[in-house]
C-alpha positions as CSV (number, residue, x, y, z in Angstrom):
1,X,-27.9,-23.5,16.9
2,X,-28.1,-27.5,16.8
3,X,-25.3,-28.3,18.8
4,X,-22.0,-27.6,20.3
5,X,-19.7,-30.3,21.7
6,X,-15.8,-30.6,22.1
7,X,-14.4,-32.6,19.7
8,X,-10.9,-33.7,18.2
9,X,-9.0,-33.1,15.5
10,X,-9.7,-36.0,13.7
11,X,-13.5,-36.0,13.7
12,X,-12.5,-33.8,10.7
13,X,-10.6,-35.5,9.0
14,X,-12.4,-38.6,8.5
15,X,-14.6,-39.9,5.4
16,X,-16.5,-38.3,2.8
17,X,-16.8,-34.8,4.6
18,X,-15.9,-31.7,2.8
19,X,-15.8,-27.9,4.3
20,X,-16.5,-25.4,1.8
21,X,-15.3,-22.0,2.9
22,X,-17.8,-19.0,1.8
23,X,-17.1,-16.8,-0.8
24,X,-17.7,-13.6,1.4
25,X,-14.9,-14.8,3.7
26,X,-11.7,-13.5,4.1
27,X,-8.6,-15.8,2.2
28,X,-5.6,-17.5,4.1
29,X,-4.1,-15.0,6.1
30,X,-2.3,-16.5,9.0
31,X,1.4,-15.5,9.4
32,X,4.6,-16.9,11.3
33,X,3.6,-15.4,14.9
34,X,0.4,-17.6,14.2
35,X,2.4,-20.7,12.9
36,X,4.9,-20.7,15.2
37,X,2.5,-20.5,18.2
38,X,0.1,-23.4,17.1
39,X,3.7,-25.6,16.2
40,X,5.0,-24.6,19.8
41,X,1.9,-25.6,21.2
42,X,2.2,-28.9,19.6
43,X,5.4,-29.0,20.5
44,X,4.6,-28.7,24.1
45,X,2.2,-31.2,24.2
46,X,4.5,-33.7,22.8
47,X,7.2,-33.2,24.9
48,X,4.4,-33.5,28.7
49,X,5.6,-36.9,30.4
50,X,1.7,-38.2,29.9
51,X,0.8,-36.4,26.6
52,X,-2.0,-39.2,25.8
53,X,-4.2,-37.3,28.6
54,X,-2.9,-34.0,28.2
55,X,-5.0,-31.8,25.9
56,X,-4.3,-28.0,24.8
57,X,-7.6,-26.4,23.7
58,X,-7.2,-24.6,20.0
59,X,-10.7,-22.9,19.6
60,X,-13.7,-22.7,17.8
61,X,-15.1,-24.4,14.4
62,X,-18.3,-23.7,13.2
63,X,-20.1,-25.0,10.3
64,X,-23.4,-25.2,8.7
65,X,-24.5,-28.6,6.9
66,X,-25.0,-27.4,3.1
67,X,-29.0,-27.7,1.8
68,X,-28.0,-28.7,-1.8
69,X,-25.6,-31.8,-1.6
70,X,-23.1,-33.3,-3.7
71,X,-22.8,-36.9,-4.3
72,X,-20.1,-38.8,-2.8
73,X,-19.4,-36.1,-0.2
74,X,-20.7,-34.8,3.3
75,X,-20.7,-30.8,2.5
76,X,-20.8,-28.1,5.0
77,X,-20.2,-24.6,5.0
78,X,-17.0,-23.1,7.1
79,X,-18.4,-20.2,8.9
80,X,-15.6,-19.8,11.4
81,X,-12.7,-21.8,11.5
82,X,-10.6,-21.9,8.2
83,X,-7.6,-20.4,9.4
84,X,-7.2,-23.2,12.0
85,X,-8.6,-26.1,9.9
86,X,-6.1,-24.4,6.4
87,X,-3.1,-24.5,8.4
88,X,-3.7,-27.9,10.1
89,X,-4.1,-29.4,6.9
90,X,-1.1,-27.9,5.4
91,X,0.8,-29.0,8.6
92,X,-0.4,-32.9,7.7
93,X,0.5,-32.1,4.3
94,X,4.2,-31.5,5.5
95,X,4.5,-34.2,7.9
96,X,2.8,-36.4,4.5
97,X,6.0,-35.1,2.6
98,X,8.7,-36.3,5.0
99,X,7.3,-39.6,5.8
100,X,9.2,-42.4,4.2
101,X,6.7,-45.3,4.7
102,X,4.4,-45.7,1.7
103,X,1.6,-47.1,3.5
104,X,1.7,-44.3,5.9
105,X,2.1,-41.5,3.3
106,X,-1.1,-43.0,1.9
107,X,-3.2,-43.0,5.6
108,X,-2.1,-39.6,6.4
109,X,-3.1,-38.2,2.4
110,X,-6.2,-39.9,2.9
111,X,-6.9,-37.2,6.2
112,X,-6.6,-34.4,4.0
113,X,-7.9,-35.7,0.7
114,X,-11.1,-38.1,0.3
115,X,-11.9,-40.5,-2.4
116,X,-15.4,-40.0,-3.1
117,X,-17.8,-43.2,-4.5
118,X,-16.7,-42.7,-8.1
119,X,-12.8,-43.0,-7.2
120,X,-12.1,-39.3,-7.5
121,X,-9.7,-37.4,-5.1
122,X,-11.3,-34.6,-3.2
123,X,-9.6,-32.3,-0.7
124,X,-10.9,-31.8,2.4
125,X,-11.7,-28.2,2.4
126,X,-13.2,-26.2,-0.8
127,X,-11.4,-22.8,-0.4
128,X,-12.6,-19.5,-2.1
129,X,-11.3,-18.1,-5.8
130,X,-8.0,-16.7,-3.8
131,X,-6.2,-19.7,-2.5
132,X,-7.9,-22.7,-4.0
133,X,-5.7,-23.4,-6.8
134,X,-2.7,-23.1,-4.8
135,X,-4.3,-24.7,-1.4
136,X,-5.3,-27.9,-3.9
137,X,-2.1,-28.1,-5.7
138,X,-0.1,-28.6,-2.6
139,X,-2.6,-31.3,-0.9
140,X,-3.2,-33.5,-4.1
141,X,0.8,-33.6,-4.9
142,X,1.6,-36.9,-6.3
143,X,5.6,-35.9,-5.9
144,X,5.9,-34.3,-2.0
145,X,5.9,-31.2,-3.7
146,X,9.4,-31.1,-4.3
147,X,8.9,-28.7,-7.0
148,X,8.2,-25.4,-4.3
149,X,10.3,-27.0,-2.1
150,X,13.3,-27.4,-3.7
151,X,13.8,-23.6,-3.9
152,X,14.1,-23.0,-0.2
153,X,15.1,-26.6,1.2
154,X,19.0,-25.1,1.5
155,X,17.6,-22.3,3.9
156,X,17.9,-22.2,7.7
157,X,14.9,-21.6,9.5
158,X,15.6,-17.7,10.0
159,X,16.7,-17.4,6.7
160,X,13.5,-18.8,5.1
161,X,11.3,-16.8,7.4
162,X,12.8,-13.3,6.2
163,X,11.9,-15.4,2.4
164,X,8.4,-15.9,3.4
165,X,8.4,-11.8,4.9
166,X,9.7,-10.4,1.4
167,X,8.4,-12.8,-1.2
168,X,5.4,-14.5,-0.2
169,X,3.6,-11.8,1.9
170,X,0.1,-12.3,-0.3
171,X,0.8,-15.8,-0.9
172,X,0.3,-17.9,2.8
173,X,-0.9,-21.0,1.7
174,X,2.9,-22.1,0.5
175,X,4.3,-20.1,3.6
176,X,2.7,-21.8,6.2
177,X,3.4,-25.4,4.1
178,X,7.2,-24.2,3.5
179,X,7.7,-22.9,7.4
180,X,5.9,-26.1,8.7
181,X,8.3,-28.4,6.6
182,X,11.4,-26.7,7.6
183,X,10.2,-26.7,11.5
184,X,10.1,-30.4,10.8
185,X,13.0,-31.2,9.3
186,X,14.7,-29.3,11.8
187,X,13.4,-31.2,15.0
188,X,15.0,-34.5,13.0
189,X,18.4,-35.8,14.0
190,X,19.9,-36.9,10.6
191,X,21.3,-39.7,12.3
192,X,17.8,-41.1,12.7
193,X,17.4,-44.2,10.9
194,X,13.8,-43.8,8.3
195,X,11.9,-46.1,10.7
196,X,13.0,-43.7,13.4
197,X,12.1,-40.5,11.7
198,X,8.6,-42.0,10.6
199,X,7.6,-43.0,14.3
200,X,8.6,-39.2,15.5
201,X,6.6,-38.0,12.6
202,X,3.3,-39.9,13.5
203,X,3.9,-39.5,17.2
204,X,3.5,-35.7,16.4
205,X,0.8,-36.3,13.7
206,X,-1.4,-37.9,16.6
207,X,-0.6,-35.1,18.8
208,X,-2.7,-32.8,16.3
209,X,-4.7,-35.1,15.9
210,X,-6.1,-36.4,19.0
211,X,-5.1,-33.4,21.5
212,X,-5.5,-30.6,20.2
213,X,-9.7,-30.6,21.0
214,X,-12.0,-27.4,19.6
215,X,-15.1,-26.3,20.6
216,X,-17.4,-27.2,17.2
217,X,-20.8,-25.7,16.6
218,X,-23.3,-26.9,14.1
219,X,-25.4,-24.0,13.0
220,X,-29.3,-24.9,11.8
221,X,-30.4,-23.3,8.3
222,X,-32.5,-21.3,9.7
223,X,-29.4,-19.4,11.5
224,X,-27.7,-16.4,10.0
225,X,-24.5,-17.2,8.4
226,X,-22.8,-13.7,7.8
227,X,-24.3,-12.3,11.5
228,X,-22.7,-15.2,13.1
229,X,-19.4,-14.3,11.1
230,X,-19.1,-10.9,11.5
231,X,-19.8,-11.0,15.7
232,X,-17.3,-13.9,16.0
233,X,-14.3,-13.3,18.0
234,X,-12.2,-16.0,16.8
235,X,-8.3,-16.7,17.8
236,X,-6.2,-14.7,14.6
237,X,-6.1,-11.8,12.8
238,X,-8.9,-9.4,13.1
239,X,-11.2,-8.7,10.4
240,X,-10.3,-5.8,8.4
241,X,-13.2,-3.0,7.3
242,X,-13.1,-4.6,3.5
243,X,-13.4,-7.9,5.0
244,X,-16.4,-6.9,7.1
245,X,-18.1,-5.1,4.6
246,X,-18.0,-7.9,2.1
247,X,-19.4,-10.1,4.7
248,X,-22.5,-7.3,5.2
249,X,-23.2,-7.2,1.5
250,X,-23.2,-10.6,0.1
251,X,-25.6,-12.8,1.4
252,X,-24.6,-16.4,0.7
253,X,-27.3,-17.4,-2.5
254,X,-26.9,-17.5,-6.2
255,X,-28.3,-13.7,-6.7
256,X,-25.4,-12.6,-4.3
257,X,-22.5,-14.5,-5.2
258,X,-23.1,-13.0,-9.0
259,X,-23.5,-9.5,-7.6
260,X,-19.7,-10.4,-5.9
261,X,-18.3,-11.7,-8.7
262,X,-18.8,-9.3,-10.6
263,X,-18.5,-6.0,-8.3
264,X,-16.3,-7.1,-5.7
265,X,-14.2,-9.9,-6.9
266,X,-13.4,-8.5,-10.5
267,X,-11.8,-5.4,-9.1
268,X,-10.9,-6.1,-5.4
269,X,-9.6,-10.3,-5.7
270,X,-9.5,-11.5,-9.2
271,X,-5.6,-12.0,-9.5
272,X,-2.5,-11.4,-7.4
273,X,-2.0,-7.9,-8.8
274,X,-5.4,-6.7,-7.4
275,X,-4.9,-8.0,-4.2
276,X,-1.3,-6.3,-4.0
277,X,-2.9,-3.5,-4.9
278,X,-5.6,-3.6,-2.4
279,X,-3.6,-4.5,0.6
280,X,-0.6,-2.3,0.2
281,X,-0.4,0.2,3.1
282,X,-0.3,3.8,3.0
283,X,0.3,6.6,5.2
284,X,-2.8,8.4,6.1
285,X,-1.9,11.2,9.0
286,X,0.4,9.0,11.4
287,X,-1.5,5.9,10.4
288,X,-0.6,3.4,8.3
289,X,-3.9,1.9,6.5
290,X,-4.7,-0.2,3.5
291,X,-5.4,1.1,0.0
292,X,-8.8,-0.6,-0.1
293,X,-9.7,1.3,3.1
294,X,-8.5,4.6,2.2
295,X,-10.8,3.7,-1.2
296,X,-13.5,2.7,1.4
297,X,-13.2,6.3,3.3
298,X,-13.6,8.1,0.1
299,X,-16.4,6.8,-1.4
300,X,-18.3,7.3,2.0
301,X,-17.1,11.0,1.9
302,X,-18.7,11.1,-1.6
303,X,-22.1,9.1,-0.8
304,X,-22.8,11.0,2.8
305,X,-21.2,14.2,1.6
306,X,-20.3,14.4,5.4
307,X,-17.4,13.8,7.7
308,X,-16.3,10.1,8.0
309,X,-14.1,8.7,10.6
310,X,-11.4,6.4,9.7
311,X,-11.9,4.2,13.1
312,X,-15.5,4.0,12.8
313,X,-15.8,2.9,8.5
314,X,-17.3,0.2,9.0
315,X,-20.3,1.3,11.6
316,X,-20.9,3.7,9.3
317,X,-21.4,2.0,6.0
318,X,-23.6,-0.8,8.2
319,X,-26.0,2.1,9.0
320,X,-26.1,3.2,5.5
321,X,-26.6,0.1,4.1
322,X,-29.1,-0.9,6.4
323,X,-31.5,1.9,5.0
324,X,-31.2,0.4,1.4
325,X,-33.7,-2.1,0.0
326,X,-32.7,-5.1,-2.2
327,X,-32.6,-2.8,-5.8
328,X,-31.1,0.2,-4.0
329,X,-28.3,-2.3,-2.5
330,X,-27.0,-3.8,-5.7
331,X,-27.0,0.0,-6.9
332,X,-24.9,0.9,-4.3
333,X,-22.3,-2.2,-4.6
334,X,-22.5,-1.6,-8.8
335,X,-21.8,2.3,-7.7
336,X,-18.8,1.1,-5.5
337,X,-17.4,-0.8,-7.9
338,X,-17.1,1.8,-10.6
339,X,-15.6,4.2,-8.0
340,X,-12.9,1.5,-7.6
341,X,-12.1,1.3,-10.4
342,X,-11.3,4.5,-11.1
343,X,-9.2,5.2,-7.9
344,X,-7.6,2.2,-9.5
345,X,-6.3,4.4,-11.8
346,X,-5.3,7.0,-9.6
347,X,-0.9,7.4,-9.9
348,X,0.5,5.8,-6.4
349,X,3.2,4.3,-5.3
350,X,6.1,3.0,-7.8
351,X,4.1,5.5,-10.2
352,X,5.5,8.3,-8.9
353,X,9.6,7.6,-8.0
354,X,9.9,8.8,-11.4
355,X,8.6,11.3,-14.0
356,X,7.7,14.3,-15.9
357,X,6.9,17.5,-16.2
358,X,4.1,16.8,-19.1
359,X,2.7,13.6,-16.7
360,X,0.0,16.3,-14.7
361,X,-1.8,13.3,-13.2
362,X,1.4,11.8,-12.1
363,X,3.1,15.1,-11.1
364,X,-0.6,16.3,-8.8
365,X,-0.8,13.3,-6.9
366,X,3.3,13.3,-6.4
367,X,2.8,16.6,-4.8
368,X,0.0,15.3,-2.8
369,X,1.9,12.2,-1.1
370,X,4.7,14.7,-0.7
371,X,2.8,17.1,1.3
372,X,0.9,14.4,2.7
373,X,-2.8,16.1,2.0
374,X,-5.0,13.1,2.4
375,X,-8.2,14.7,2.9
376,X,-8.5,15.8,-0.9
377,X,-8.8,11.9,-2.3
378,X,-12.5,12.2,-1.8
379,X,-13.2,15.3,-4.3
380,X,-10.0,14.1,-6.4
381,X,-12.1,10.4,-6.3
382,X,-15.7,12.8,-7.9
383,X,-13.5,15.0,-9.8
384,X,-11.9,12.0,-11.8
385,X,-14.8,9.5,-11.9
386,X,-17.2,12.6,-13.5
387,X,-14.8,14.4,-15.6
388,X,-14.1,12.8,-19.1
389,X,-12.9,15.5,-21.0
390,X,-8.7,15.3,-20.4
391,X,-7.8,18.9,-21.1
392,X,-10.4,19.9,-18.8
393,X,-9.2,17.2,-16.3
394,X,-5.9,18.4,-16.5
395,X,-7.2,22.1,-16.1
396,X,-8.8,21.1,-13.0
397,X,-5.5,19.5,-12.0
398,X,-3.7,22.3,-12.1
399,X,-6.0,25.1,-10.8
400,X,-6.1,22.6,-7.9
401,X,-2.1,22.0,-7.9
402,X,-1.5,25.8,-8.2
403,X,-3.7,26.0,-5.2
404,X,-2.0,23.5,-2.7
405,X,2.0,24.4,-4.1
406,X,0.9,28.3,-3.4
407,X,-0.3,27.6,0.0
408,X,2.6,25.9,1.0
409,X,5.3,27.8,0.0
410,X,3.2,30.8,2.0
411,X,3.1,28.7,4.8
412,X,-0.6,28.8,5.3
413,X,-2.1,26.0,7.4
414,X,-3.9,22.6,6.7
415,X,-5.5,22.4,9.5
416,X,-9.2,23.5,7.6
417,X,-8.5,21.2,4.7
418,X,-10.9,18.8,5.9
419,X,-14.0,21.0,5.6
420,X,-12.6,23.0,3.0
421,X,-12.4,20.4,0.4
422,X,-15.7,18.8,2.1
423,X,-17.3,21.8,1.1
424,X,-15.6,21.8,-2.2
425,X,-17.1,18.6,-2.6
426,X,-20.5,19.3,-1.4
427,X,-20.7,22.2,-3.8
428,X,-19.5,20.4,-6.9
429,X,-21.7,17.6,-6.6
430,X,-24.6,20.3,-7.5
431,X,-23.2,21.3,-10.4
432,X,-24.0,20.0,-13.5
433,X,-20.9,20.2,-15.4
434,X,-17.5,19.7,-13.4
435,X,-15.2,23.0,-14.8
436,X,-11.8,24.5,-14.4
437,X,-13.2,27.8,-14.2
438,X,-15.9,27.1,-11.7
439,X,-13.7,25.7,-8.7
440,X,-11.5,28.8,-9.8
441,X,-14.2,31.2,-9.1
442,X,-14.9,29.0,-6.4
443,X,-11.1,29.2,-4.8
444,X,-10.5,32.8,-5.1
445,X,-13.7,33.8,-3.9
446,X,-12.4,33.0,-0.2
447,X,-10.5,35.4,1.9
448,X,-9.3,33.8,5.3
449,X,-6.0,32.5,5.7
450,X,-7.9,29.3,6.2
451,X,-8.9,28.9,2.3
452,X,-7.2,31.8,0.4
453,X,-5.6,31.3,-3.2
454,X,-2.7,32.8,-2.5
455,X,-1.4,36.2,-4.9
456,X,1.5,36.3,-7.2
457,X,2.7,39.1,-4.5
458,X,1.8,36.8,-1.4
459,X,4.0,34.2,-3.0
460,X,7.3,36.5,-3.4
461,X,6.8,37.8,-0.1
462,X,7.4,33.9,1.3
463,X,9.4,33.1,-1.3
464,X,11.8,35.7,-0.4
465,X,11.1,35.7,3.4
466,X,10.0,32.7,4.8
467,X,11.6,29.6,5.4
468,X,9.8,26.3,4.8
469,X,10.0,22.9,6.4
470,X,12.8,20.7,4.2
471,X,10.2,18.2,2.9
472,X,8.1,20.8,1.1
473,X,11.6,22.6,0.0
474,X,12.9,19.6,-1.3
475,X,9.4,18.9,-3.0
476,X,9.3,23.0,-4.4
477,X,12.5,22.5,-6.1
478,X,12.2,18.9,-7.7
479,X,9.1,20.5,-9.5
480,X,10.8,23.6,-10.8
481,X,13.8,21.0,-11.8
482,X,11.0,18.8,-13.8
483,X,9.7,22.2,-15.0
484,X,13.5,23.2,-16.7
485,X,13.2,19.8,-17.9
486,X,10.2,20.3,-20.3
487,X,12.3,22.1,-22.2
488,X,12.4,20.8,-26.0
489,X,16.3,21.2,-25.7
490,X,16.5,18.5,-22.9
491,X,16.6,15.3,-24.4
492,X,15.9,13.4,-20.8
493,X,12.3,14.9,-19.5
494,X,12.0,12.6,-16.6
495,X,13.8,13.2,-12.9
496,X,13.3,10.9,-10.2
497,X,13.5,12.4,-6.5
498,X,15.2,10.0,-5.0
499,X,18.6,10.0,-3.8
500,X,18.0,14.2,-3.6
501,X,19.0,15.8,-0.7
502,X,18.3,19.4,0.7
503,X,21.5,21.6,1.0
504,X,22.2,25.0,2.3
505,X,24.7,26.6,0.3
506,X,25.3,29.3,2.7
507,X,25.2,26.3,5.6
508,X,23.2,26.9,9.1
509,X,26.6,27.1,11.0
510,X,28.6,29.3,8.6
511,X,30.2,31.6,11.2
512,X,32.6,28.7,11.2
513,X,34.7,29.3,8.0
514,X,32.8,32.5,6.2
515,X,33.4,36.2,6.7
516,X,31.7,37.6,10.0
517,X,29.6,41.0,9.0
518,X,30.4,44.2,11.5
519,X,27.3,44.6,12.8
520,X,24.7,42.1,14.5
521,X,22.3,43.2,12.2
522,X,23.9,42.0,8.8
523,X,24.3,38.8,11.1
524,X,21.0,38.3,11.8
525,X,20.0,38.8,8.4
526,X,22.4,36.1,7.5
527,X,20.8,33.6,9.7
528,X,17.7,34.5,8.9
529,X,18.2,34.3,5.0
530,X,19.8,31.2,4.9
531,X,16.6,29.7,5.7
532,X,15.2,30.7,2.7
533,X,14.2,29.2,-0.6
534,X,16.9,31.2,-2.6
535,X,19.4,29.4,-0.3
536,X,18.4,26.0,-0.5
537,X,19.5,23.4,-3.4
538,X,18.8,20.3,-4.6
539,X,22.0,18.2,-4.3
540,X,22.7,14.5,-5.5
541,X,23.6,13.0,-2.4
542,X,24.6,14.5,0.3
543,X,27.5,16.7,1.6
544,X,29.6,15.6,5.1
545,X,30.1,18.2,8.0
546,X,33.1,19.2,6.8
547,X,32.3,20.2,3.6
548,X,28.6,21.5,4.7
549,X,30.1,24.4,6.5
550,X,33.0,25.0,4.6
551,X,33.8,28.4,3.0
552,X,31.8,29.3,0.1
553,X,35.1,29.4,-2.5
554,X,36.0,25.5,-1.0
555,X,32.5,24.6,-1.1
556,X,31.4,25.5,-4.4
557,X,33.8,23.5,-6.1
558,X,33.0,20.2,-4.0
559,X,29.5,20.9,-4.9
560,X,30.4,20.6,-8.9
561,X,30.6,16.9,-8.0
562,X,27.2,16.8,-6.4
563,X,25.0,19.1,-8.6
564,X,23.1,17.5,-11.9
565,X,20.5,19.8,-11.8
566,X,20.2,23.4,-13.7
567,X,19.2,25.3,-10.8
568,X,21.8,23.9,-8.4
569,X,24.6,24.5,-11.0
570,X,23.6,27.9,-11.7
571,X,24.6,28.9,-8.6
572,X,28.0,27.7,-8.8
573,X,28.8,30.6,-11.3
574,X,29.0,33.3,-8.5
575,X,32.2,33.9,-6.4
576,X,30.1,35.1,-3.9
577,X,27.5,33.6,-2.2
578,X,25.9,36.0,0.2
579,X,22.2,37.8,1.1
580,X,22.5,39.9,-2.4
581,X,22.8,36.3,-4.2
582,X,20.4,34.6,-2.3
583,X,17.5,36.9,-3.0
584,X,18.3,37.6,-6.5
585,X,18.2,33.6,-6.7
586,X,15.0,33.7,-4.7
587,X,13.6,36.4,-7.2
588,X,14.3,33.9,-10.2
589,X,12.6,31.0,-8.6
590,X,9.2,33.1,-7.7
591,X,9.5,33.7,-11.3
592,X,9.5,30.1,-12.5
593,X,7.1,29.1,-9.4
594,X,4.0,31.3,-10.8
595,X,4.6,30.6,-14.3
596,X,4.3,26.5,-12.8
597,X,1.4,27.1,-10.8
598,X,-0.5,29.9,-12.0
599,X,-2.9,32.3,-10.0
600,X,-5.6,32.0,-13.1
């Protein structure tokens, strides 16, 4: 460490230096709690009777003086920092924009852009691939950027803060320049004269600039750059396990920065899609986690063949990484990256609102989010990164699907799936050819309720006689509608689940309005068939109270509005709806549910 001194603002912001940010860094990602805060802080400072001698203490910059320079400019490295030095420049950048004086729009462009020896216009900080297009568009701006900012200049404040939630949620950098603006413009009486308004302007301008001190540290080249960066504790959003583990593989030199640009960045960062992609959230037990770190988790699984903990990714890739030497690490990042890129492909999301019988990669993984069985993405990842062959992928697919639908609907528990498909895992990684027939063999072979592949007798004993949670009801039945679907008679194949809702056409409370059996056993075995899957129907929409527990002869012919689907409308044929009905219903659908997901 050189130095360390407290210093303003401005001592930034002043002649030919240049911050680069490092390519292993994270990009822009501060968000309106983080604006708002460092404006209000501004804010307050501006409105203390002595504000010259008042100061309010922002945090830490550290940088590292570059060993190959650049002429015309006085280069360092950003190590910690750029979130506090990106948005202050963006604030200038707005305050630039609203100034009317020309020789003052000039000074204050001339803090966040630099004309080097040779005349040419350089902005003050170098950001990575992410933002540095858009960063450098907005602070070289000949024309106050009216072009971004004459789609939300008609927006209140709240207004253009829900814009900047929904639209711009990977895209800061115009955000924070858009929120700042509109935070301005908003302080500013319109009755101000343009004098006025430029004085208020540059009396908050030297606010940021002059009290507003940081603690800055110059780092030697002997020190560590990514050590330093991944211990720091800095004011803002914490580092996320992709983040960290970017920093830990990629040194900062020419051999790393190729390894990143063309394992990490071409999949994880080249274009807004990816990072969409990559940052999208999903559920993973009652956590919500990002898609890269639920990527992360499985190809850990695969590479330790061992349990990984969510909370501790991170450690545990720093402890396998630190055991690899320089040929085994670029292995391991190149290994990564063609994992990625096949989970890539995996169907998620917006893939899977909609579709079809004949889509069996689509129609597993839908069945997976639906039942919410997380811990099988790590042999799903091996399975589809090593099998080619696509009529034995889908083979596997379905011996696997068959599986999971079967011990649902028997009610059998999850709580093992963890080891089991662990073990699955373990075992298949020996083999040397990935079959349909070998995890087969493989899942009938065990015998405890913990791991069975349930019979075709097992699954007509639940279908018949126990009741399942809605969810996986709702989820049994959309699969058997997609299933009718298929047929070559059906012109539209595809069914989307939304909009679906679960009804009982005998309803839960239909001692209300329906004939009352003699005896309290026939009653009992009316309560305790309505609960099963021969009673329950896919309906579009949803039925009120009223109607719910009406009597069967009222109810079925409100339901004629509500049903679209075969199954739901077949039921609508009987006069009767009682316990004879509802098994022989519940006998039809065990006979479509193990022709959909075989035993063998």
């Amino acid at each position: 460490m050189l130095s360390a001194n407290k210093e303003q603002i401005s001592s930034f912001l002043e002649g030919s230096l240049q911050f680069h940010i490092p390519f292993f860094q994270r990009p822009y990602v501060w968000k309106i709690e983080n604006w708002q805060e460092f404006f209000d802080s501004i804010l307050e400072q501006l409105n203390k009777e002595d504000s010259n001698s008042s100061e309010h203490f922002i945090g830490t910059i550290i940088v590292q003086q570059k060993q190959v320079k650049k002429m015309g400019a006085n280069e360092y490295d950003l190590v910690d920092g750029q979130q506090r030095l990106t948005t202050i420049c963006l604030l200038i950048r707005a305050i630039h924009d609203e100034i009317k004086s020309p020789n003052l729009k000039e000074w204050i462009k001339n803090l966040v852009v630099f004309t080097d020896r040779y005349g040419n216009k350089n902005p003050r900080i170098i950001h990575s691939k992410n933002d540095k297009k858009k960063f450098e568009a907005i602070l070289v701006n000949e024309n106050d950027n009216s072009e971004i900012w004459e789609e939300v200049q008609d927006l209140n404040l709240v207004t253009l803060e829900q814009y900047i939630d929904l639209s711009l949620k990977n895209d800061a950098i115009h955000g924070c320049y858009m929120y700042f603006r509109k935070r301005l413009i908003t302080m500013l009486d319109e009755q101000l004269t343009d004098e006025e308004r430029d004085e208020f302007l540059t009396n908050f301008l030297d606010i940021v600039l002059n009290n507003l001190p940081i603690i800055h540290m110059a780092l030697s080249n002997s020190d560590d750059v990514q050590e330093i960066f991944d211990t720091i504790n800095s004011q803002g959003v914490k580092l996320t396990t992709a983040e960290l583990l970017k920093n830990f593989l990629f040194r900062n030199d020419s051999e790393s920065i190729t390894l990143y640009q063309d394992n990490w960045y071409s999949v994880f960062e080249e274009n807004e899609d990816d990072i969409e992609f990559w940052s999208s959230e999903r559920t993973s037990g009652r956590i919500r986690r990002s898609t890269i770190e639920l990527f992360l988790y499985s190809y850990l699984v695969i590479t330790k063949e061992a349990p990984v903990r969510l909370e501790k990714l991170f450690k545990e890739y720093k402890a396998l990484i630190k055991e690899k030497n320089k040929d085994e690490l670029a292995l391991f990042i190149k290994d990564l990256k063609d994992h990625a890129v096949v989970y890539r492909q995996i169907p998620d999301g917006i893939d899977l609102r909609s579709l079809a019988y004949s889509e069996y990669k689509k129609r597993f993984f839908q069945i997976i989010s639906e039942f919410e069985i997380t811990t099988i993405m790590p042999l799903m990842l091996y399975i589809m990164k090593q099998v080619k062959d696509e009529d034995e992928l889908k083979k596997i697919l379905a011996t696997l699907e068959s599986y999971i639908a079967r011990r649902t609907i028997c009610k059998l528990t999850t709580k093992n799936y963890n080891n089991l498909f662990l073990g699955l895992l373990v075992e298949i990684k020996k083999w040397d050819k990935v079959t349909s027939q070998k995890i087969l063999d493989k899942l009938v072979f065990y015998t405890d309720d913990t791991n069975i592949f349930p019979t075709d007798q097992q699954v007509k004993d639940a279908v018949l006689g126990k009741a399942l949670i809605n969810k996986y009801t709702r989820e049994i039945l959309y699969i058997i509608s997609l299933y009718d679907l298929s047929d070559c008679k059906v012109d539209n194949h595809t069914l989307s689940l939304e909009g679906f809702s679960l009804e009982h056409l005998m309803p839960k409370k239909w001692q209300n309005n329906w004939d009352i059996p003699d005896s309290k056993e026939l009653i009992d075995q009316n309560n305790y068939k309505l609960l099963t899957l021969g009673n329950l129907a896919l309906i579009k929409g949803s039925l009120n109270s009223k109607l719910r527990d009406s009597a069967w002869k009222n109810k079925r012919k409100e339901l004629d509005t509500y049903s679209t689907l075969l199954r739901t409308r077949e039921c609508l044929s009987k006069e009767v709806w009682d316990v004879s009905t509802i098994n022989e219903r519940g006998e039809k659908l065990y006979e479509t549910i193990v022709k959909v997901w075989k035993y063998q």
